[in-house]
FIRO-58942 format. One line per 4 residues: number of its first residue (from 1); for each residue z, y, x of C-alpha. Coordinates in Angstrom, 1 decimal. Layout:
<fidos>
NUM = Z:Y:X  ...
</fidos>
This chain:
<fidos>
1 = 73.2:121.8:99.5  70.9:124.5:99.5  68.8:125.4:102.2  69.5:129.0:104.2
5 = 67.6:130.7:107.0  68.7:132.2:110.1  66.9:135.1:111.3  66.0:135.5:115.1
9 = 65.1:139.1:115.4  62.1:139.1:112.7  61.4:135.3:113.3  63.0:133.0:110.4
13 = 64.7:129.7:111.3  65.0:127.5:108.6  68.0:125.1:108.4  67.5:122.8:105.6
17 = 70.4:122.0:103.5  70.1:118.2:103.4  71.4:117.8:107.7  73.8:117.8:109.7
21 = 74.1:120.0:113.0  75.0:119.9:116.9  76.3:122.8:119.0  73.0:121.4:121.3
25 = 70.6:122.9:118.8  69.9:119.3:117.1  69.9:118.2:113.5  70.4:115.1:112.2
29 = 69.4:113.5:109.5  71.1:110.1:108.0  68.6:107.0:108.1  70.8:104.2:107.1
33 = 74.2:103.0:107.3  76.4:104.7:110.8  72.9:106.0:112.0  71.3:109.3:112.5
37 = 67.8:110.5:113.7  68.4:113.4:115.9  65.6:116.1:116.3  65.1:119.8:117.6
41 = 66.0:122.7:114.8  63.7:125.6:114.1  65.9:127.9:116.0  65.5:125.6:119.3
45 = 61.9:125.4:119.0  61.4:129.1:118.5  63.4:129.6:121.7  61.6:126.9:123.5
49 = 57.9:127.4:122.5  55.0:125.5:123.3  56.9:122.0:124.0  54.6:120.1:126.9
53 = 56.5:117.2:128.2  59.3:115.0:127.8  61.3:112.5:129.9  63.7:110.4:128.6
57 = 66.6:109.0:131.1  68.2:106.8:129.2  66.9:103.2:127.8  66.1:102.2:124.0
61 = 69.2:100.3:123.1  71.4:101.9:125.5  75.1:103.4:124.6  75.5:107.0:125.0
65 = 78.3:109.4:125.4  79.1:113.0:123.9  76.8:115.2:126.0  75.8:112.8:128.3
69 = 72.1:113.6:130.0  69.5:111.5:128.2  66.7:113.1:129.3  64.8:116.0:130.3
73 = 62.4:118.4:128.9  59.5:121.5:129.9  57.9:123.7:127.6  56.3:127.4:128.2
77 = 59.8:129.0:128.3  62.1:126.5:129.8  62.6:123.6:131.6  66.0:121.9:130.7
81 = 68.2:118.8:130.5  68.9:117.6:127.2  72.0:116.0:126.4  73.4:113.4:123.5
85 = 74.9:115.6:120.7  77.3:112.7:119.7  78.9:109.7:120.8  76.8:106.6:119.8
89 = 75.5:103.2:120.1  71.9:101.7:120.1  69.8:105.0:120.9  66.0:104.2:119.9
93 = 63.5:107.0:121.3  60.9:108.1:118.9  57.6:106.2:120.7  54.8:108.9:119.1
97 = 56.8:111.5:121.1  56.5:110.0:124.0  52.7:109.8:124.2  52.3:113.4:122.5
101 = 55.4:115.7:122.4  53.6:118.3:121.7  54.1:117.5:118.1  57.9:118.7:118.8
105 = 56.3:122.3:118.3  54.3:121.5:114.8  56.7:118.9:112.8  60.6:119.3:114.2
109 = 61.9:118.3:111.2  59.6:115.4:109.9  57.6:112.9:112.4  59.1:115.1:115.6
113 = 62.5:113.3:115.9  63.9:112.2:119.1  66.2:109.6:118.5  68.1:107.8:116.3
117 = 71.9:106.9:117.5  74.5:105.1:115.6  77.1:107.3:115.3  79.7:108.5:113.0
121 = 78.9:111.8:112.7  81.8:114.0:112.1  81.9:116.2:115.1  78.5:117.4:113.3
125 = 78.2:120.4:111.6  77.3:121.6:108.0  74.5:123.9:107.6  76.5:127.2:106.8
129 = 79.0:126.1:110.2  75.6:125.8:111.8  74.3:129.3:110.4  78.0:130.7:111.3
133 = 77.5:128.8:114.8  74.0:130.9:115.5  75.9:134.4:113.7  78.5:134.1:115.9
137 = 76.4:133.5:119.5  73.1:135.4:118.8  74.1:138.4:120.5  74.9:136.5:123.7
141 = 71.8:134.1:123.7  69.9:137.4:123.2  71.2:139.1:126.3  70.3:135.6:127.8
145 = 66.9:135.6:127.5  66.4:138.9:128.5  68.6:137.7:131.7  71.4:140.5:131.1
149 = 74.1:138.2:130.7  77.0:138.6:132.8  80.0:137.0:134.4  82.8:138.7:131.6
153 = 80.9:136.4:128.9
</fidos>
């Protein structure tokens, strides 16, 4: 599958064609049999900026369920929890990140991943369902970062 590109305002987003995606804003990207290394996509770093630290909540090895907190992070325009974007056994935490997750902000798609979870993967999305995914809620995140969302919404 090719890849396509998502345009935030006049920033690109690049959603390569060879993942899978979450509604959390995580791709994933097959490494070996039922497993999956999860990571932050271009359009969640370009929303986050400047990524500075990162807790995780869970334990290596530990089960996890759909949109369970696993951990926490800060960067220069949010703190937030993060949460597991699939059911899954046997999460395993990626160990340079925890020393230096600044790297989150320069490699997201290479030696930035998060964690790897055994999972199935088919509540994951394809690329265009992820492109569609960002079409269809880029007006509302929008209005949410200039804090003009409402209660209608």
């Amino acid at each position: 599958m090719e890849d396509l590109t998502f345009f935030m305002g006049k920033f690109p987003a690049k959603l390569p064609g060879d993942l899978r995606y979450a509604r959390n804003h995580m791709y994933a990207r097959e490494h070996g049999e039922g497993r999956f290394r999860f990571g932050f996509t271009a359009y969640a770093v370009r929303l986050m900026q400047d990524v500075y630290f990162l807790e995780w909540k869970v334990n290596d090895g530990d089960p996890v369920d759909l949109l369970q907190e696993i951990g926490f992070i800060e960067s220069s325009k949010a703190e937030s929890a993060l949460y597991a974007p699939a059911q899954g056994a046997g999460i395993r935490f990626n160990p340079e990140l925890l020393s230096d997750p600044s790297l989150i902000n320069v490699d997201s798609y290479g030696a930035a991943w998060l964690f790897e979870l055994g999972c199935p993967g088919d509540s994951l999305m394809s690329p265009a369902e992820y492109h569609q995914f960002l079409t269809d809620n880029w007006e509302k995140t929008q209005r949410l970062i200039k804090g003009k969302i409402n209660t209608e919404d």
